[in-house]
C-alpha positions as CSV (number, residue, x, y, z in Angstrom):
1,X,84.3,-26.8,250.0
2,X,85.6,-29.6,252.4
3,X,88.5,-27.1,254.2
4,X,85.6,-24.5,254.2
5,X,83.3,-27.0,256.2
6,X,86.5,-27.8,258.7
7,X,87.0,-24.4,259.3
8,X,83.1,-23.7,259.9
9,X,83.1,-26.7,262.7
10,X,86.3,-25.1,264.0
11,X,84.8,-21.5,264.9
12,X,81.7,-23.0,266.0
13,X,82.2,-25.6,268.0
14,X,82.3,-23.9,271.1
15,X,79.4,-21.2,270.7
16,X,76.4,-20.9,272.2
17,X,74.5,-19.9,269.1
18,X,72.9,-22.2,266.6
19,X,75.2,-21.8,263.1
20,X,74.4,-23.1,259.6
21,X,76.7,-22.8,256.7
22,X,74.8,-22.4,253.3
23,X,75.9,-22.9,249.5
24,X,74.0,-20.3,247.7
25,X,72.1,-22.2,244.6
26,X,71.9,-19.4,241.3
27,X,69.9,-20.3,238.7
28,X,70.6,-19.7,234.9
29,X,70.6,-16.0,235.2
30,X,73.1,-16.2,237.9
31,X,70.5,-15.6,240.7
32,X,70.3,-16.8,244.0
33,X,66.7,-18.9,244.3
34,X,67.3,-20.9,247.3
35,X,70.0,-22.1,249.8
36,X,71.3,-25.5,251.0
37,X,72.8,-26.2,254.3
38,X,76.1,-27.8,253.8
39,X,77.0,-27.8,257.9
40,X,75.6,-27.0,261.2
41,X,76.8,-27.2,265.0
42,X,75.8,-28.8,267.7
43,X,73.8,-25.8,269.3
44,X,71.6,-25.5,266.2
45,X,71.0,-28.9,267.0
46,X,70.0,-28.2,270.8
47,X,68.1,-25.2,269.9
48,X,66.2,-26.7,267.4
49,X,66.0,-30.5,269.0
50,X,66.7,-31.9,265.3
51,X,69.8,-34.5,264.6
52,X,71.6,-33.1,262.0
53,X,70.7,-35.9,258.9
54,X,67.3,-33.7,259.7
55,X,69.4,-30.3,257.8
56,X,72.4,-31.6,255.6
57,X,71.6,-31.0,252.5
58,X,68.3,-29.1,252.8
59,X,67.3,-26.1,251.6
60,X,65.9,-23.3,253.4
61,X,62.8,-23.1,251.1
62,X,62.2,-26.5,252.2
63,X,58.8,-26.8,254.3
64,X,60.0,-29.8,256.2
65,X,62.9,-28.2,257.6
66,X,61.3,-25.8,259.9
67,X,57.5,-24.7,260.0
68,X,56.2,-23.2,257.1
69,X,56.2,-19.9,258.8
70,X,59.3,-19.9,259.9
71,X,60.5,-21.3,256.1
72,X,58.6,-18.5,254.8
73,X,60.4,-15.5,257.1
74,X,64.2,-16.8,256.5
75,X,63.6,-17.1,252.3
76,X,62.3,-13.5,252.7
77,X,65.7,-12.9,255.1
78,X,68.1,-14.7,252.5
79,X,66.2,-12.6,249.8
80,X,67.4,-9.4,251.2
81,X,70.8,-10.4,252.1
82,X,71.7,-12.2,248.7
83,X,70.4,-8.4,246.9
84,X,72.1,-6.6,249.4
85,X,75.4,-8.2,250.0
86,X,74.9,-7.1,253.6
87,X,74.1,-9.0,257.1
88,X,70.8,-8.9,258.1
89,X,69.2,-9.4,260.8
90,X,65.5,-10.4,261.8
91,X,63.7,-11.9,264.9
92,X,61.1,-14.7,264.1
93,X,58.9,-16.1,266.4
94,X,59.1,-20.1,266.2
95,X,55.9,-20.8,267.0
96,X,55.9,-24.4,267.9
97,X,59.6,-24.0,270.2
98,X,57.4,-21.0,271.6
99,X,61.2,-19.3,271.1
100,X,61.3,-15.7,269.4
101,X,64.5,-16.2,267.1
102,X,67.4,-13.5,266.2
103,X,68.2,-14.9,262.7
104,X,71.8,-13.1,261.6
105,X,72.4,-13.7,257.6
106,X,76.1,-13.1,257.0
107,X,76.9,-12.9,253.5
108,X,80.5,-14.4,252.9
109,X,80.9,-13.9,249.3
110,X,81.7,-16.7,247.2
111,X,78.3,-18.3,246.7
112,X,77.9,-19.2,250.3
113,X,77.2,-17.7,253.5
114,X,76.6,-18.3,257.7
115,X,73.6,-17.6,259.9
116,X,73.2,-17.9,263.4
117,X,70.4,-18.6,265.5
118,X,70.4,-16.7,268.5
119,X,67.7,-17.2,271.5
120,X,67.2,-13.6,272.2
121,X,66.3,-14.3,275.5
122,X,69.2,-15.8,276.7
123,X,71.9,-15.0,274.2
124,X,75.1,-12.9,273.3
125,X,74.9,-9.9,271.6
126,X,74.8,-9.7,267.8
127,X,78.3,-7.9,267.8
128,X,80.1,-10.2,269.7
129,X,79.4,-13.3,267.3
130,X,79.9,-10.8,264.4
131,X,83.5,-10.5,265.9
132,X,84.0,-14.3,266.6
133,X,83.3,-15.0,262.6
134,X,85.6,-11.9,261.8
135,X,88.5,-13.1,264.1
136,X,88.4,-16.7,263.4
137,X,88.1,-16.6,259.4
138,X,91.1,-18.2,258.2
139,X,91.5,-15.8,255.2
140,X,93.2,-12.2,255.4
141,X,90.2,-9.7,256.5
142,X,90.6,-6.4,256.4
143,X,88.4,-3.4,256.4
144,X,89.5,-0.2,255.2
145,X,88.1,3.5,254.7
146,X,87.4,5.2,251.8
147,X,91.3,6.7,252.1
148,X,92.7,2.7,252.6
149,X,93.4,3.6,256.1
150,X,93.1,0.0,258.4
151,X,89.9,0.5,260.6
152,X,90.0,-3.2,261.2
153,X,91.7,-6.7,261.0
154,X,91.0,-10.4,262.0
155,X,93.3,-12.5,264.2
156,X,94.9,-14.3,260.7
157,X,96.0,-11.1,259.2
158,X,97.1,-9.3,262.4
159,X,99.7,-12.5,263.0
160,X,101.0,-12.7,259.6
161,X,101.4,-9.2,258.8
162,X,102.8,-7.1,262.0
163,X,101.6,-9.1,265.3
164,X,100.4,-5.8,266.7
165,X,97.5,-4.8,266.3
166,X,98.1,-1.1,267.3
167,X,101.1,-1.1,264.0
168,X,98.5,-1.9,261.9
169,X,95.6,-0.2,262.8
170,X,98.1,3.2,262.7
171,X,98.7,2.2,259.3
172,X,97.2,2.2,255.4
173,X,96.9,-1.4,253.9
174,X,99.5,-0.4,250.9
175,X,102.1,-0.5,253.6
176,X,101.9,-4.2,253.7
177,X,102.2,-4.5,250.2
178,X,105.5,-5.0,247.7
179,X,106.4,-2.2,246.2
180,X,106.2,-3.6,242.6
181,X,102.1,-4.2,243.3
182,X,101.3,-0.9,244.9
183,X,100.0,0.6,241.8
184,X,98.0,-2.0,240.8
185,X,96.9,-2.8,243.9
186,X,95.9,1.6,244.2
187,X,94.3,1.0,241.0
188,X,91.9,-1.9,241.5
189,X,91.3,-0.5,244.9
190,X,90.1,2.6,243.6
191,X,87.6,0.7,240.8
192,X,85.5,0.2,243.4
193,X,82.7,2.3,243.8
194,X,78.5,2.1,243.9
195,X,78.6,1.6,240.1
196,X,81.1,-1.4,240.0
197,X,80.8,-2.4,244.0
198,X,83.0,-5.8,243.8
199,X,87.0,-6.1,242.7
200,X,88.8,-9.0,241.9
201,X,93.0,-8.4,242.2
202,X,96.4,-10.6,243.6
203,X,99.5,-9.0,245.0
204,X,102.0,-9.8,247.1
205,X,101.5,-9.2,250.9
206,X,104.3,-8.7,253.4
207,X,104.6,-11.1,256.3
208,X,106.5,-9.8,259.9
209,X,109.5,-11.9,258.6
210,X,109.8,-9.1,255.7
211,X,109.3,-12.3,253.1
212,X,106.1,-12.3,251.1
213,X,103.0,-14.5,250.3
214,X,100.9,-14.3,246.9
215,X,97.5,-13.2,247.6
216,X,94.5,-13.4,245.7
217,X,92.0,-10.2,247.8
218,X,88.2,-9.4,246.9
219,X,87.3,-6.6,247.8
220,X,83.7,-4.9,247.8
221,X,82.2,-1.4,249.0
222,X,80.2,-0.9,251.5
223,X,78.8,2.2,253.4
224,X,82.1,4.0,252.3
225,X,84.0,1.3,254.1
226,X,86.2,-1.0,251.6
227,X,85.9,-4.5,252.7
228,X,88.6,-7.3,252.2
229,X,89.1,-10.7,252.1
230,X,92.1,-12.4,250.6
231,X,93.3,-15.6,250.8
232,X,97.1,-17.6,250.3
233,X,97.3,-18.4,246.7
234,X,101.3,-18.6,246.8
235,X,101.3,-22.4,246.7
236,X,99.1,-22.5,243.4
237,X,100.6,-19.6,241.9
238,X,104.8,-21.4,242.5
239,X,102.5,-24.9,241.1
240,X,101.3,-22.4,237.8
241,X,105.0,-21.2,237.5
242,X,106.2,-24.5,237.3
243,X,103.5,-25.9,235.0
244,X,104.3,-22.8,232.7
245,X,107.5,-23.3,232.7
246,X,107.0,-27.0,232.4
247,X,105.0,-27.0,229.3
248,X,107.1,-24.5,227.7
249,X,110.0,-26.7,227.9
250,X,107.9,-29.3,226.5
251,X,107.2,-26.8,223.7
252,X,110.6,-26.3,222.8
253,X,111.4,-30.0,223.3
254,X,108.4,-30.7,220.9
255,X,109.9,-28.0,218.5
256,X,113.1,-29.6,218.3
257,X,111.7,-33.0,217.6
258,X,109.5,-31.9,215.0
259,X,112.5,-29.9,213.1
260,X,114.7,-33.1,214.0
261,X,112.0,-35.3,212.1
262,X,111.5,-33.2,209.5
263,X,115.2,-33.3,208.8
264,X,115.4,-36.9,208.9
265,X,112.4,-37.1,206.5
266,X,114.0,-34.7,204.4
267,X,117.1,-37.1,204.5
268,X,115.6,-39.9,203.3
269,X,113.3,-38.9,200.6
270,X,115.9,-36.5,199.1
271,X,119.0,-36.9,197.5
272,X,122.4,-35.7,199.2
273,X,124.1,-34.3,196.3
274,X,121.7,-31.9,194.2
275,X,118.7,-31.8,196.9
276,X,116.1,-33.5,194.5
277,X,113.5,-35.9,195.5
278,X,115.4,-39.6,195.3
279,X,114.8,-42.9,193.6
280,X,112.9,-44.1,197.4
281,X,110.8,-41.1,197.4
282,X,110.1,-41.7,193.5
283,X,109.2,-45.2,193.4
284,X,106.5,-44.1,196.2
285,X,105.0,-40.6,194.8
286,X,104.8,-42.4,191.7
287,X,102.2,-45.3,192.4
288,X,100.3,-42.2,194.6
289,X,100.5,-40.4,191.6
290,X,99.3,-43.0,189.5
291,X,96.1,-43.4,191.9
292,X,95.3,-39.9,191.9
293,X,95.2,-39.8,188.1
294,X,92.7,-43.5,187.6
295,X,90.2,-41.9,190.5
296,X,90.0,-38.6,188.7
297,X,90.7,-39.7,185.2
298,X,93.2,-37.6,184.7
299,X,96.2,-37.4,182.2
300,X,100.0,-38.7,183.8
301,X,103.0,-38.6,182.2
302,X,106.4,-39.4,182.9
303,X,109.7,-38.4,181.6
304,X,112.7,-40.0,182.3
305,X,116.5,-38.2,180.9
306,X,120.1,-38.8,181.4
307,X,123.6,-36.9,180.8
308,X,124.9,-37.6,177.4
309,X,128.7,-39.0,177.9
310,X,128.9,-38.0,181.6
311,X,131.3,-40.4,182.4
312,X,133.5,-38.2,180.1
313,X,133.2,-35.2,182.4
314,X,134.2,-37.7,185.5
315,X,137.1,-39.3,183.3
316,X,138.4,-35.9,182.1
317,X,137.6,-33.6,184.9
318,X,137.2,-35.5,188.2
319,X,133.8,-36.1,190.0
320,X,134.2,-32.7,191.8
321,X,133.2,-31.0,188.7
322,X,130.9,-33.8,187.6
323,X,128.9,-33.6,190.4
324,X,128.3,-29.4,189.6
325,X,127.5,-30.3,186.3
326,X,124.5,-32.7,188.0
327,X,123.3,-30.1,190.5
328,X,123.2,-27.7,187.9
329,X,121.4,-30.3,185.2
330,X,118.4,-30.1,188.3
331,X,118.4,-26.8,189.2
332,X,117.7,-25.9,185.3
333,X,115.0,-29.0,185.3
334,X,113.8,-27.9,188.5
335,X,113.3,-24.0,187.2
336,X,111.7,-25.3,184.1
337,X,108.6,-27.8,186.1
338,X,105.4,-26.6,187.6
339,X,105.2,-26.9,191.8
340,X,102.8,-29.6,191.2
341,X,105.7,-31.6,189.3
342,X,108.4,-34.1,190.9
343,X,111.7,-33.6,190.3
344,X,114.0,-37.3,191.0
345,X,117.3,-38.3,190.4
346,X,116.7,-42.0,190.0
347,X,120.4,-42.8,189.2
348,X,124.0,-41.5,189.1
349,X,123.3,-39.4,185.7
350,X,119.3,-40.9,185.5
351,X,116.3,-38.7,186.2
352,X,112.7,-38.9,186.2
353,X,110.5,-36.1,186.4
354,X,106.5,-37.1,187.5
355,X,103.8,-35.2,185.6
356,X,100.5,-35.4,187.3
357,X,97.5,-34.0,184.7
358,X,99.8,-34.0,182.1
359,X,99.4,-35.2,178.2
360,X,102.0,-36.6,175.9
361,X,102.0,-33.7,173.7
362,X,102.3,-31.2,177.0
363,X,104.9,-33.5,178.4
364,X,107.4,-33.3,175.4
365,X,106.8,-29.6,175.2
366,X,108.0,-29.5,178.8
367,X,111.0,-32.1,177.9
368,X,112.1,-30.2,175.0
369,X,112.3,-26.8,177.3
370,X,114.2,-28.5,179.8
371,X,116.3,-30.4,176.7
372,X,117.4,-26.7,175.2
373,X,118.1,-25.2,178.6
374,X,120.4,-28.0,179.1
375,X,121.9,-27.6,175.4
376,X,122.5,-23.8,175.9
377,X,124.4,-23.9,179.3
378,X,127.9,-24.1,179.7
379,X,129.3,-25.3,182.7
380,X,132.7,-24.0,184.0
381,X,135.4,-25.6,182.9
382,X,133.1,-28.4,181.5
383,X,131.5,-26.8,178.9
384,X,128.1,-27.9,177.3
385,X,126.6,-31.1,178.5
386,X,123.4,-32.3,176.8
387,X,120.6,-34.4,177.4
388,X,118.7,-37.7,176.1
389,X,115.3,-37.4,177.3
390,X,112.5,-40.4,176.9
391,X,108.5,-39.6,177.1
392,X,105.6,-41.7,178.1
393,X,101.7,-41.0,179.0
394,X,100.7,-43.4,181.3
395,X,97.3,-45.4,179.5
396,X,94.5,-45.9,181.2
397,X,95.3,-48.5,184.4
398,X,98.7,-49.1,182.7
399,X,101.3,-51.2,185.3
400,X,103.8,-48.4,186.4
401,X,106.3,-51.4,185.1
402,X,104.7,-51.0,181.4
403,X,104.7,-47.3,181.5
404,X,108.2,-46.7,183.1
405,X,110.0,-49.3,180.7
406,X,108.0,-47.3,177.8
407,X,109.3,-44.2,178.5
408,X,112.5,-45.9,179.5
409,X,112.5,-47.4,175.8
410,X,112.2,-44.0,174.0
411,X,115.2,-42.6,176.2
412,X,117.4,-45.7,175.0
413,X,116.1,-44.8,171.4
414,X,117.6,-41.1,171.9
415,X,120.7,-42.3,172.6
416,X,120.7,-44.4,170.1
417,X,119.9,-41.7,167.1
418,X,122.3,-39.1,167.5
419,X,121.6,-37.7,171.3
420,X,120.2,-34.9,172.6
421,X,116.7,-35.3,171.3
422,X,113.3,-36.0,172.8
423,X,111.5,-39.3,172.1
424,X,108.6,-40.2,172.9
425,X,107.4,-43.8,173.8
426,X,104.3,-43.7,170.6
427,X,107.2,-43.4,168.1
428,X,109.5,-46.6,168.8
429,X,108.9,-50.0,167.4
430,X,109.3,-52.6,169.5
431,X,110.1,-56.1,168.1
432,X,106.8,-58.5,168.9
433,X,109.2,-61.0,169.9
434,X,110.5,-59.1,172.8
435,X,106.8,-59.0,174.0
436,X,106.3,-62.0,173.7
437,X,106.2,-64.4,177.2
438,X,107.7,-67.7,177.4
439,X,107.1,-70.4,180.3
440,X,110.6,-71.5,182.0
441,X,110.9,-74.9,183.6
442,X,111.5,-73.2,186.9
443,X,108.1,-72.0,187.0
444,X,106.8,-75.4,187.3
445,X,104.9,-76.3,190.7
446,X,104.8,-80.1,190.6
447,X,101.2,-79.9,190.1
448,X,100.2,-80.9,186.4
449,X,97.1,-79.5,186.6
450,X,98.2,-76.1,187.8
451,X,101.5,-76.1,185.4
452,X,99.2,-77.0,182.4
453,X,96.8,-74.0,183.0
454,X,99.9,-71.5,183.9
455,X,101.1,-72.5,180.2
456,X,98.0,-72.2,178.6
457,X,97.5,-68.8,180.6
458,X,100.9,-67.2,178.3
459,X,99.8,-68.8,175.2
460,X,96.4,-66.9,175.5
461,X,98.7,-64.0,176.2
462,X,100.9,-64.3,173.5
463,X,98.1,-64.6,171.0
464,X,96.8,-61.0,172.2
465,X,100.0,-59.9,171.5
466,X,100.3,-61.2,168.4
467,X,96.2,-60.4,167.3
468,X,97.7,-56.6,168.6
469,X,100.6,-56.1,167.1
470,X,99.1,-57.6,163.8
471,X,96.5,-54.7,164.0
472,X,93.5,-57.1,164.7
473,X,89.9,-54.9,165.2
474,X,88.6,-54.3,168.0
475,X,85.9,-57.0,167.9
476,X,88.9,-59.6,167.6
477,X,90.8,-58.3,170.5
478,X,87.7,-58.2,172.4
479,X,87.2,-61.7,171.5
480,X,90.5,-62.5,173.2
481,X,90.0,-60.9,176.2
482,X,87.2,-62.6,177.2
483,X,88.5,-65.6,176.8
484,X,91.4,-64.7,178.8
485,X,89.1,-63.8,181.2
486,X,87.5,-66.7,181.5
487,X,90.6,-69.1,181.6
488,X,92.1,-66.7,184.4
489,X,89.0,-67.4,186.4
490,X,88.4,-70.8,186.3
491,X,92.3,-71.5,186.8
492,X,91.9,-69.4,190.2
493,X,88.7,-71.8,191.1
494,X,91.3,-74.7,190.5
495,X,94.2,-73.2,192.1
496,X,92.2,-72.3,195.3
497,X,90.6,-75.9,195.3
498,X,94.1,-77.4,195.3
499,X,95.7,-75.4,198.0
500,X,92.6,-76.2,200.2
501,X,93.1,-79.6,199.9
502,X,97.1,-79.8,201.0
503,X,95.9,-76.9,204.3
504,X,98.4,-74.1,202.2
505,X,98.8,-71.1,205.2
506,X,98.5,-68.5,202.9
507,X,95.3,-69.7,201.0
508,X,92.6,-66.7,202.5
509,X,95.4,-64.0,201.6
510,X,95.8,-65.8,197.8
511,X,92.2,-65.7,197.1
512,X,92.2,-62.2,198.0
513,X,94.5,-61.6,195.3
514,X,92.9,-63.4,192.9
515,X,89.6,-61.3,193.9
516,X,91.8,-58.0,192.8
517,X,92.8,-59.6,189.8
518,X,89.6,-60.7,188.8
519,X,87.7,-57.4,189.7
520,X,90.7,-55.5,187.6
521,X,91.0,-57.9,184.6
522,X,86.6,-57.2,184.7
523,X,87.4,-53.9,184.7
524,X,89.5,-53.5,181.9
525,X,87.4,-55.5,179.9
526,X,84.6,-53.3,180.7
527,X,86.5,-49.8,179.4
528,X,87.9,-51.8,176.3
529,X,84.1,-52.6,175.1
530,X,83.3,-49.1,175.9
531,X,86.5,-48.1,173.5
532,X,87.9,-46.0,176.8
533,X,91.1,-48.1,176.7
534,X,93.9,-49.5,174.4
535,X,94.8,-53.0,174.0
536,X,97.9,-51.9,175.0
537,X,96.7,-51.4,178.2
538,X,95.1,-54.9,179.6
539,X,98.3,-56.4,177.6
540,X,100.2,-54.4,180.3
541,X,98.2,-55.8,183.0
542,X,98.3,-59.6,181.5
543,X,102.1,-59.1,181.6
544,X,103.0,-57.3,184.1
545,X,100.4,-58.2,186.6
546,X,99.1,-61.6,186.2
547,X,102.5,-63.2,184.4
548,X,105.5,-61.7,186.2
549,X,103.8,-60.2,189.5
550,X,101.3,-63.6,190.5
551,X,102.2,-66.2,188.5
552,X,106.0,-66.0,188.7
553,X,106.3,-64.4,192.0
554,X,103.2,-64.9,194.5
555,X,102.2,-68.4,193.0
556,X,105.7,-69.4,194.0
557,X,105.2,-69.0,197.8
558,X,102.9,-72.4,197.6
559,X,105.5,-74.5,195.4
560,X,107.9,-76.2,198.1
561,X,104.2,-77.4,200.0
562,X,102.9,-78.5,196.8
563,X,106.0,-80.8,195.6
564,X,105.8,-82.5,199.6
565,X,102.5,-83.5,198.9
């Protein structure tokens, strides 16, 4: 609007006649209800003896700018010309300049338009300031006839397209258009008619150098003349080129990326050799998996195989054919498990296969298929090459180190009776003793009162697992529990009361800790009352959580600060 306004001062500086240049205001319908005066001249402001703060930003219908008479007449005059598209013409007396007023309406498309003032008395003909705006418009203007024969140019085509006049005017506008555009240009040219009176269309336009501008025309029909304005659009068009270009690049650059990352996430979750998910990828699914399965209450089960006497295959037959027997062993396995399943070799002849919503008694089904498959192939050269294979349903909030040595335990027992059998973890006995937790002198803090209560902590312990194992009832184990409980929780009180008194860093992140224990142990206790879980389960947590995780690993963080003080 700004290089509009400069332009508007330019061809009016120098008249004679008053000139106003108007934004045409639409309403929600897209109709024009009133007009605002965005620039004037100086001779409007002779004519009318007004300073021009007294019309920037005014609207016609405003009483205050002129009389209300005179208001009245031009809204009527700006009615006609916004319907009609046209310029319009109308003299108003102004009664208190005692002036009778030729007000000319030009309608310049676009949402805006130009009037003049003219003294009628004293002033130019209504043509001749018709042809100043014409000449001095600095976009392309161009009327044609019905046939696109030139019947008239302004000063800004004429000197970019021929500089002379009489060449033009002896010529049809297609001339001056590149070939490749003519028949759009034909086409859009001939869409306009009474029905459809206003056309839209860019082409390129020939300059007198014989290069060629981009230019963006509307065109509109009027009185069976074909009227024309266009203006230079090359600069924005090169700019949208280059954008295009630009973000296509950036596209293809993102494209790449994306397939690089996904590569290198590929890499490191999978295994090199036979493609399957790896030990990394397993040890993460696995807790996710876990998670899933305690906030839906859903079954989990885990089953974890190995190669029976593959280092045979390596020692007889070289690692080149042992590592076809191990991409084979998983693309059986892998033909064998749902989509939803997880697939990992978790060693150099170890796997582990994740069964989310999974039972025990589904889960051996499954091993057994995978088990025969394995039995029945014969590998080249190799021959058969059979399985071990070790099954365990996770229990209910079960330690993933419980559950994974479990199924871990029924594998070893495969091997151990003969090979190439399924096992699973509710059929081996486990000596108690193995269970069983015993405090190490290294454990020790230096603090008697906190060493005393870690001791008394495994003895508890130990007792469940004895009361368990011994096949105490339930209202015995329960018994033990709670007590555990309740030691556990006053041995935090104590804990956190001694590392506040020697200013230990890490005292608000070990409470937290404690919190989680608490809330869990609290938890547990709650579903073994309700008979939702075994004791096996909060013996999993005593041992695996509060005994080897916190009291043997996170309690140790505090030690060195405890034996300074």
């Amino acid at each position: 609007m700004e290089i509009i306004k400069n332009q508007f001062r330019l061809f009016t500086a120098k008249s004679e006649d008053g000139y106003c240049f108007q934004r045409i205001l639409l309403d929600e319908n897209n109709l024009p209800y009133d007009y605002q005066i965005i620039s004037v001249n100086e001779a409007l402001l002779k004519l009318f003896q007004k300073n021009k703060d007294h019309f920037i930003g005014r609207r016609i219908t405003d009483q205050l700018l002129f009389s209300a008479e005179f208001s009245n007449q031009l809204a009527k005059l700006y009615s006609h010309v916004s319907i009609s598209k046209n310029t319009e013409s109308k003299e108003i007396y102004y009664k208190e300049l005692k002036k009778m007023i030729l007000v000319t309406v030009f309608y310049m498309g676009k949402n805006s338009c130009v009037t003049r003032f003219s003294n009628v008395s004293e002033e130019k003909i209504v043509e001749k300031s018709l042809t100043e705006i014409f000449n001095y418009n600095p976009e392309f203007l161009v009327i044609t006839d019905e046939k696109f024969k030139i019947v008239k140019v302004n000063k800004t085509f004429e000197q970019i397209a021929e500089n002379n006049l009489e060449v033009i005017l002896s010529s049809g506008f297609l001339k001056f258009i590149h070939i490749e555009d003519i028949a759009e240009t034909l086409n859009s040219l001939t869409k306009v008619n009474d029905v459809n009176p206003m056309v839209t269309f860019c082409n390129k336009l020939r300059k007198n150098n014989n290069t060629y501008i981009e230019v963006e025309w509307w065109c509109m029909l009027n009185k069976g003349y074909i009227y024309l304005s266009g203006r230079d659009v090359t600069a924005e068009k090169v700019m949208k080129r280059k954008i295009e270009q630009a973000n296509k690049e950036l596209l293809m650059l993102n494209e790449q990326l994306k397939e690089k990352n996904e590569k290198l996430l590929k890499s490191a979750i999978t295994d090199e050799l036979t493609g399957v998910y790896n030990r990394k990828f397993f040890e993460k699914r696995v807790v996710e998996e876990m998670e899933i399965a305690d906030r839906d209450n859903e079954h989990i089960s885990l089953i974890i195989f190995d190669l029976d006497r593959f280092k045979l295959v390596n020692d007889n037959f070289g690692h080149q054919f042992g590592d076809e027997v191990l991409k084979r062993t998983t693309q059986i396995a892998g033909d064998l498990i749902r989509k939803t399943d997880f697939l990992n070799r978790v060693g150099g002849e170890e796997f582990a296969i994740i069964l989310p919503n999974t039972n025990k008694a589904q889960a051996v089904f499954v091993a057994e298929k995978v088990r025969k498959a394995l039995e029945d192939n014969k590998h080249f050269k190799v021959g058969q090459v059979t399985g071990s294979f070790g099954v365990a349903e996770r229990m209910k909030a079960e330690s993933l180190r419980s559950w994974y040595k479990r199924a871990d335990n029924a594998l070893y027992q495969a091997k151990n009776t003969g090979r190439n059998r399924v096992v699973d973890s509710d059929k081996i006995d486990i000596p108690l003793v193995s269970l069983q937790v015993q405090w190490r002198q290294e454990w020790n803090c230096g603090n008697d009162e906190i060493d005393e209560q870690h001791d008394k902590i495994l003895q508890i312990a130990n007792d469940l697992i004895t009361k368990i194992y011994a096949g105490a009832s339930h209202n015995e184990c329960m018994d033990m529990i709670k007590l555990f409980l309740e030691y556990v929780v006053n041995h935090f009180a104590t804990e956190e009361r001694i590392l506040m008194e020697i200013e230990y860093d890490g005292l608000i992140a070990h409470i937290k800790k404690h919190e989680y224990l608490t809330n869990k142990a609290i938890y547990l206790k709650e579903c073994y009352e309700k008979k939702e879980l075994q004791p096996a389960a909060f013996l999993s947590f005593i041992i695996d959580e509060v005994v080897v995780e916190h009291l043997t690993k996170e309690d140790t963080k505090f030690f060195a600060l405890l034996k300074q003080s």
